[in-house]
CHARMM-style PDB file with segment names, atoms N, HN, CA, C and O in Angstrom:
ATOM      1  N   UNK     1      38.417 -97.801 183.753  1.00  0.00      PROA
ATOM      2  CA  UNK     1      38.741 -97.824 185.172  1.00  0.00      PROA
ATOM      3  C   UNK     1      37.959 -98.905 185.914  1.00  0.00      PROA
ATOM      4  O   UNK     1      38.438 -99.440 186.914  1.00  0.00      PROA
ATOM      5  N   UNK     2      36.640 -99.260 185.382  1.00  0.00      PROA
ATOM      6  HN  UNK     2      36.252 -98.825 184.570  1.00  0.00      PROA
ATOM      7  CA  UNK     2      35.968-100.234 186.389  1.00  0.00      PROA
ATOM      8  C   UNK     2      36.506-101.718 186.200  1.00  0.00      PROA
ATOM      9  O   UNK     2      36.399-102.511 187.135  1.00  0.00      PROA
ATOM     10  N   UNK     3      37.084-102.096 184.997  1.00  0.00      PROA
ATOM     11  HN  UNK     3      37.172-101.452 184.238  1.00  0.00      PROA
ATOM     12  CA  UNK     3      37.421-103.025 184.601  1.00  0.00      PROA
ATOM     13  C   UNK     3      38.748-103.514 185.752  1.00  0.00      PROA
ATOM     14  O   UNK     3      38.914-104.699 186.040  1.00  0.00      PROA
ATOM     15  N   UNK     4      39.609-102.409 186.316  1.00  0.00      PROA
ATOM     16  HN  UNK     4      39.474-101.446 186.082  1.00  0.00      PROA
ATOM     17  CA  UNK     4      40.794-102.411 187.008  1.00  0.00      PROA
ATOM     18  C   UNK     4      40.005-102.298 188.682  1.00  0.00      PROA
ATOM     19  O   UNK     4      40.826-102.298 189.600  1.00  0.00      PROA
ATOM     20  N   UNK     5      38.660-102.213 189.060  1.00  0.00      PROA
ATOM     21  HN  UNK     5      37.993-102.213 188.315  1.00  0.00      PROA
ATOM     22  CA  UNK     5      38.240-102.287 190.397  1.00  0.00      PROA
ATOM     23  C   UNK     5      37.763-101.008 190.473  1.00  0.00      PROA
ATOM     24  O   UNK     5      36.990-100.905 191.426  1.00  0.00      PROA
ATOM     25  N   UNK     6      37.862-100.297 190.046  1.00  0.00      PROA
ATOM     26  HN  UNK     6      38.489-100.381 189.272  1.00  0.00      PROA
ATOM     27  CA  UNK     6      37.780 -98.341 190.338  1.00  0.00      PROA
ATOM     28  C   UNK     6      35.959 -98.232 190.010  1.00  0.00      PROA
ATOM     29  O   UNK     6      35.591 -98.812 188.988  1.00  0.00      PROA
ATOM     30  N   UNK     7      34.989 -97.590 190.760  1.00  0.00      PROA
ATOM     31  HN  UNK     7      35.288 -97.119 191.590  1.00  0.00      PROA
ATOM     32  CA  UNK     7      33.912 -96.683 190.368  1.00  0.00      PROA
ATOM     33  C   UNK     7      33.941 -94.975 190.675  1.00  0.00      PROA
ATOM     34  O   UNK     7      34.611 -94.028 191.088  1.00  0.00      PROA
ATOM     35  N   UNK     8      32.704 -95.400 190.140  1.00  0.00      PROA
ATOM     36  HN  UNK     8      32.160 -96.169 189.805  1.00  0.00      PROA
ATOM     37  CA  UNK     8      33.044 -93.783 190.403  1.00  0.00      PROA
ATOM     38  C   UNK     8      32.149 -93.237 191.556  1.00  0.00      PROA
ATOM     39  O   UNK     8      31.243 -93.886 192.078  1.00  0.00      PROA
ATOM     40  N   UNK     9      32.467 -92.119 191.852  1.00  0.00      PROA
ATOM     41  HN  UNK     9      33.203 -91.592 191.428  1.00  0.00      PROA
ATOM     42  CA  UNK     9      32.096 -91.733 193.717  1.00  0.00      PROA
ATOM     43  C   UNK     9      31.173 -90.738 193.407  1.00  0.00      PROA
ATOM     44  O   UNK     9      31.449 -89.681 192.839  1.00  0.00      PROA
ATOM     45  N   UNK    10      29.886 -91.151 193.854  1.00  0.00      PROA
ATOM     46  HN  UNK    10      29.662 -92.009 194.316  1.00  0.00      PROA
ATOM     47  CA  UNK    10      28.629 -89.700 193.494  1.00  0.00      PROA
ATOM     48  C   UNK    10      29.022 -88.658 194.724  1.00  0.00      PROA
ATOM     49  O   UNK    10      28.511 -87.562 194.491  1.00  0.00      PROA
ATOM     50  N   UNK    11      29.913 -88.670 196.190  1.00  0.00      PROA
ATOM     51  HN  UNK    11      30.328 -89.560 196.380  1.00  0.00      PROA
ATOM     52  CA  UNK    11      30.304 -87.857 196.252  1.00  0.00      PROA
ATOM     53  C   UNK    11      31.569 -86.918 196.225  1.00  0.00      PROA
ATOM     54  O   UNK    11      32.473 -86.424 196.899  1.00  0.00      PROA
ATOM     55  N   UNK    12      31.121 -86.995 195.240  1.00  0.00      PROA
ATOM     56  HN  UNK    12      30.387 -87.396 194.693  1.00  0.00      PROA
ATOM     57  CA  UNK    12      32.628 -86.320 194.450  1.00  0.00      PROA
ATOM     58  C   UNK    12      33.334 -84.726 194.765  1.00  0.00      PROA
ATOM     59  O   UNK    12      34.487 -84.378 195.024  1.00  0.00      PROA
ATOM     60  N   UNK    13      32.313 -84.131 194.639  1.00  0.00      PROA
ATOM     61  HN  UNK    13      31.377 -84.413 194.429  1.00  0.00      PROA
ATOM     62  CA  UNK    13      32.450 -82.906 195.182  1.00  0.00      PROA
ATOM     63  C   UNK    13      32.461 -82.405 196.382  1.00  0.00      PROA
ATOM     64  O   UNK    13      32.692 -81.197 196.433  1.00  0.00      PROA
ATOM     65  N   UNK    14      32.279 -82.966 197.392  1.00  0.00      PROA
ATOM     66  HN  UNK    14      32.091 -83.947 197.351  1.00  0.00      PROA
ATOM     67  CA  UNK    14      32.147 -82.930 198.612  1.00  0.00      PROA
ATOM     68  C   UNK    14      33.692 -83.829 198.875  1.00  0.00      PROA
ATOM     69  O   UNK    14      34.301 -83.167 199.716  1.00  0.00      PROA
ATOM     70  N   UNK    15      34.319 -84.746 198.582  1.00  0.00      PROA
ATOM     71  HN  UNK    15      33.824 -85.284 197.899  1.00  0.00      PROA
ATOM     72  CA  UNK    15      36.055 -85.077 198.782  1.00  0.00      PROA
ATOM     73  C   UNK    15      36.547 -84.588 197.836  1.00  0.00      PROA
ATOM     74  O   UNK    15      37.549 -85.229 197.519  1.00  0.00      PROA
ATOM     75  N   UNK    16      36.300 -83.481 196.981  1.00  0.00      PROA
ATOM     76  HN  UNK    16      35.486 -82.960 197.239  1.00  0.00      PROA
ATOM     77  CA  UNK    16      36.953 -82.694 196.471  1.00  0.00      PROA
ATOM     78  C   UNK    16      37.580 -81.568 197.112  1.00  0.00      PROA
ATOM     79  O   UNK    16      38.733 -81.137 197.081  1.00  0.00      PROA
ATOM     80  N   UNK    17      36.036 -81.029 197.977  1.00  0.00      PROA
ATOM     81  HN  UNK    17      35.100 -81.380 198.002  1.00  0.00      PROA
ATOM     82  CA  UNK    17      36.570 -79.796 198.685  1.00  0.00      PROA
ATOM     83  C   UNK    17      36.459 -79.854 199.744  1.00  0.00      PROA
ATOM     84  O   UNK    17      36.050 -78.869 200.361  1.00  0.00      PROA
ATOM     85  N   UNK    18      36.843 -81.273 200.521  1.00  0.00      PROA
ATOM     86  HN  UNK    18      37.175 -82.073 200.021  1.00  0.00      PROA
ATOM     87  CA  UNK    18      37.507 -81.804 201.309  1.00  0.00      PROA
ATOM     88  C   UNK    18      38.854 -81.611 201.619  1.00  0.00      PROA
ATOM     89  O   UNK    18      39.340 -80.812 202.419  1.00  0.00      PROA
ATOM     90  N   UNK    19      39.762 -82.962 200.433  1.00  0.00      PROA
ATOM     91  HN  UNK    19      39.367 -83.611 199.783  1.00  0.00      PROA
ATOM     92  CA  UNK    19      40.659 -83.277 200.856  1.00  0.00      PROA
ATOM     93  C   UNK    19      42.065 -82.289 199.504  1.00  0.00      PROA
ATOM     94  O   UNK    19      43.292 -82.225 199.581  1.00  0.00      PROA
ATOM     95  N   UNK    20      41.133 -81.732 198.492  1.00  0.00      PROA
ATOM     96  HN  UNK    20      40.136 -81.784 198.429  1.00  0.00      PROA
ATOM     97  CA  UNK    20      42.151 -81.180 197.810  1.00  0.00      PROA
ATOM     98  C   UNK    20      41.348 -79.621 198.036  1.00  0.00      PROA
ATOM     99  O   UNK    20      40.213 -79.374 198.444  1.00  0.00      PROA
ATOM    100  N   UNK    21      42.595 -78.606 197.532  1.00  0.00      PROA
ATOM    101  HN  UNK    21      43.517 -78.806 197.201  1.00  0.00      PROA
ATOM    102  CA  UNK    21      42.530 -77.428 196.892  1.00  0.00      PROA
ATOM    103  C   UNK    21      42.855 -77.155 195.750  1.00  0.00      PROA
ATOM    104  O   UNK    21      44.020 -76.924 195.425  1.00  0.00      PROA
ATOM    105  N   UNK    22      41.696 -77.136 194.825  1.00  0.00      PROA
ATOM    106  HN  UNK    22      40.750 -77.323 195.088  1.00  0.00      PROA
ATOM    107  CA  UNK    22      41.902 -76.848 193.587  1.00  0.00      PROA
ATOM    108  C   UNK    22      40.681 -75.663 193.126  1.00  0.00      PROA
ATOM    109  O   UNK    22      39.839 -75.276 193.937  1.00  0.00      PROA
ATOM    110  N   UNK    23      40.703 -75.492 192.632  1.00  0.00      PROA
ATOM    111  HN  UNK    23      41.387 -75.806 191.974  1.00  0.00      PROA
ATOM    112  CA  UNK    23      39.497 -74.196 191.653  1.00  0.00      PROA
ATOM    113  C   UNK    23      38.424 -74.485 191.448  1.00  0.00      PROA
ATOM    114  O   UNK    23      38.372 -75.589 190.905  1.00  0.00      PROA
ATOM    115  N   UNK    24      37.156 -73.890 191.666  1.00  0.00      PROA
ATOM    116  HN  UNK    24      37.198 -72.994 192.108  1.00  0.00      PROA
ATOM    117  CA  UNK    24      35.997 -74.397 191.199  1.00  0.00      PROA
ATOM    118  C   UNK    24      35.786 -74.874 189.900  1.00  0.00      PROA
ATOM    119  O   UNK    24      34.866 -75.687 189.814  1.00  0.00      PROA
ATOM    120  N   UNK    25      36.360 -74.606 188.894  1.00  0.00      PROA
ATOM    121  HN  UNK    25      37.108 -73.945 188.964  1.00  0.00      PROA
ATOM    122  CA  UNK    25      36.480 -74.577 187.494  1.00  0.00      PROA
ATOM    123  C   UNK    25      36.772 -76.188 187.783  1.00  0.00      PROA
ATOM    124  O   UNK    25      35.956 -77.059 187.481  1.00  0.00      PROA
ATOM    125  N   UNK    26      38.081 -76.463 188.423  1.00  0.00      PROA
ATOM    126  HN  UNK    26      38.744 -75.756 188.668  1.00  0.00      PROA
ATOM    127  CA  UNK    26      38.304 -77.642 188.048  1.00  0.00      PROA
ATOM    128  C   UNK    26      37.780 -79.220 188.649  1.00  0.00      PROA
ATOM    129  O   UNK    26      37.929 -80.391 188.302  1.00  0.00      PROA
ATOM    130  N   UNK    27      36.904 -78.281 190.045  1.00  0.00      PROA
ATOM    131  HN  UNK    27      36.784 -77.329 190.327  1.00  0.00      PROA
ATOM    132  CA  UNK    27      35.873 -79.181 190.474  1.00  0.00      PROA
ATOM    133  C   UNK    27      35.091 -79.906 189.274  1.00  0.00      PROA
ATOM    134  O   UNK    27      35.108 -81.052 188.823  1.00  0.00      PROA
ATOM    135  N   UNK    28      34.436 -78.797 188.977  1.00  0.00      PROA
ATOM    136  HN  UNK    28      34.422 -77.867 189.344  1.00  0.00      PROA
ATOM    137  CA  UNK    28      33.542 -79.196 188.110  1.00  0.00      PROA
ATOM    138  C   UNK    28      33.881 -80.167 187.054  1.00  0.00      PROA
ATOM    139  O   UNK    28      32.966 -80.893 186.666  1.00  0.00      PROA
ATOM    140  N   UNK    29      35.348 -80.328 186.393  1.00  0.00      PROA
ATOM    141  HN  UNK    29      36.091 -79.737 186.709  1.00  0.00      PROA
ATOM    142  CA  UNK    29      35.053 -81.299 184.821  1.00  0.00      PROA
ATOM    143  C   UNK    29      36.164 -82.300 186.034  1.00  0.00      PROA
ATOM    144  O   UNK    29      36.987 -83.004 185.448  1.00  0.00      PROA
ATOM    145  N   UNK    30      36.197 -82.366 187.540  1.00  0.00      PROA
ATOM    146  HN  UNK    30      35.529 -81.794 188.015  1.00  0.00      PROA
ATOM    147  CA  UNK    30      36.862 -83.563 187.708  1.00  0.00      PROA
ATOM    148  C   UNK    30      35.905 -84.550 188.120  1.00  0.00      PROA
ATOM    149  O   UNK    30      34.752 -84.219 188.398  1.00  0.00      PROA
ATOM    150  N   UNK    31      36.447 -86.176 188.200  1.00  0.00      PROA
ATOM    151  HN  UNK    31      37.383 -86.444 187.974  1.00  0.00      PROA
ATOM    152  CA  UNK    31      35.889 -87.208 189.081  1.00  0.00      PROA
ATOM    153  C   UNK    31      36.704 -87.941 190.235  1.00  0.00      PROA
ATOM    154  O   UNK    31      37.923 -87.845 190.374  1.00  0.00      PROA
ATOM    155  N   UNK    32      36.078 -88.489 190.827  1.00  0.00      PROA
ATOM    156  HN  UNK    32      35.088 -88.567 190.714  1.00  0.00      PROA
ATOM    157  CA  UNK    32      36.656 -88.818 191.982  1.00  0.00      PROA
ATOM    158  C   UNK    32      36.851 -90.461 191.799  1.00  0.00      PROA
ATOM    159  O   UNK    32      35.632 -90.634 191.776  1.00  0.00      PROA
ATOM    160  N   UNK    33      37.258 -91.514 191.682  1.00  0.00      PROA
ATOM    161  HN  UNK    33      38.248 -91.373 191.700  1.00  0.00      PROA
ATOM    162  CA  UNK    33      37.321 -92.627 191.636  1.00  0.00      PROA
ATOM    163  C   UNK    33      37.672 -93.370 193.088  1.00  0.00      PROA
ATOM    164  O   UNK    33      38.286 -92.716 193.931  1.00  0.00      PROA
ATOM    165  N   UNK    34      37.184 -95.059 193.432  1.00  0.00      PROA
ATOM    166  HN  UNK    34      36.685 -95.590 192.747  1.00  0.00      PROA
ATOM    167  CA  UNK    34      37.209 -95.400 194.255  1.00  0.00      PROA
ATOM    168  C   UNK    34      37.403 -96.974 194.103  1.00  0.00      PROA
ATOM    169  O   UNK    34      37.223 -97.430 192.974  1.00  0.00      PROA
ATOM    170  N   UNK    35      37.693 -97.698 194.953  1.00  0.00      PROA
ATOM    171  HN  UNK    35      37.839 -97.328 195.870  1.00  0.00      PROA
ATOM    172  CA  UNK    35      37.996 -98.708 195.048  1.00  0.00      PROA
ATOM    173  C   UNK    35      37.904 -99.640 196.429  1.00  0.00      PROA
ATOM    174  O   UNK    35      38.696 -99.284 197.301  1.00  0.00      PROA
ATOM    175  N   UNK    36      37.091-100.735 196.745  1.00  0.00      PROA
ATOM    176  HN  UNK    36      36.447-101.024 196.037  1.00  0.00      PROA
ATOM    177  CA  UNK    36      37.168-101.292 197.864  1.00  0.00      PROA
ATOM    178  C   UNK    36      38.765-101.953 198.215  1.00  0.00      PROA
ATOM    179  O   UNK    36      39.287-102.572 197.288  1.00  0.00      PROA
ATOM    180  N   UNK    37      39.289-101.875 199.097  1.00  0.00      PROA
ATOM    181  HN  UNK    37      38.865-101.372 199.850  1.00  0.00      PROA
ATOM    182  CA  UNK    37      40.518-102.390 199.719  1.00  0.00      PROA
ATOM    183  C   UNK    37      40.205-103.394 200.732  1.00  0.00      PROA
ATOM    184  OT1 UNK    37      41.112-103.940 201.362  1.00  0.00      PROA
TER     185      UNK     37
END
């Protein structure tokens, strides 16, 4: 992914349970990726 512009977002969990609803379970094994525009 970094190779294509993407890092990765240390806050991840916090625009997790932000902007989605998903399960704690699946908080946990997700990441959040990012990209300057």
């Amino acid at each position: 992914y970094e190779k294509h512009g993407f890092r990765l977002l240390p806050d991840g969990d916090v625009l997790l349970r932000t902007y989605w609803d998903i399960p704690a379970r699946q908080r946990e094994t997700s990441v959040v990726l990012g990209r300057e525009v």
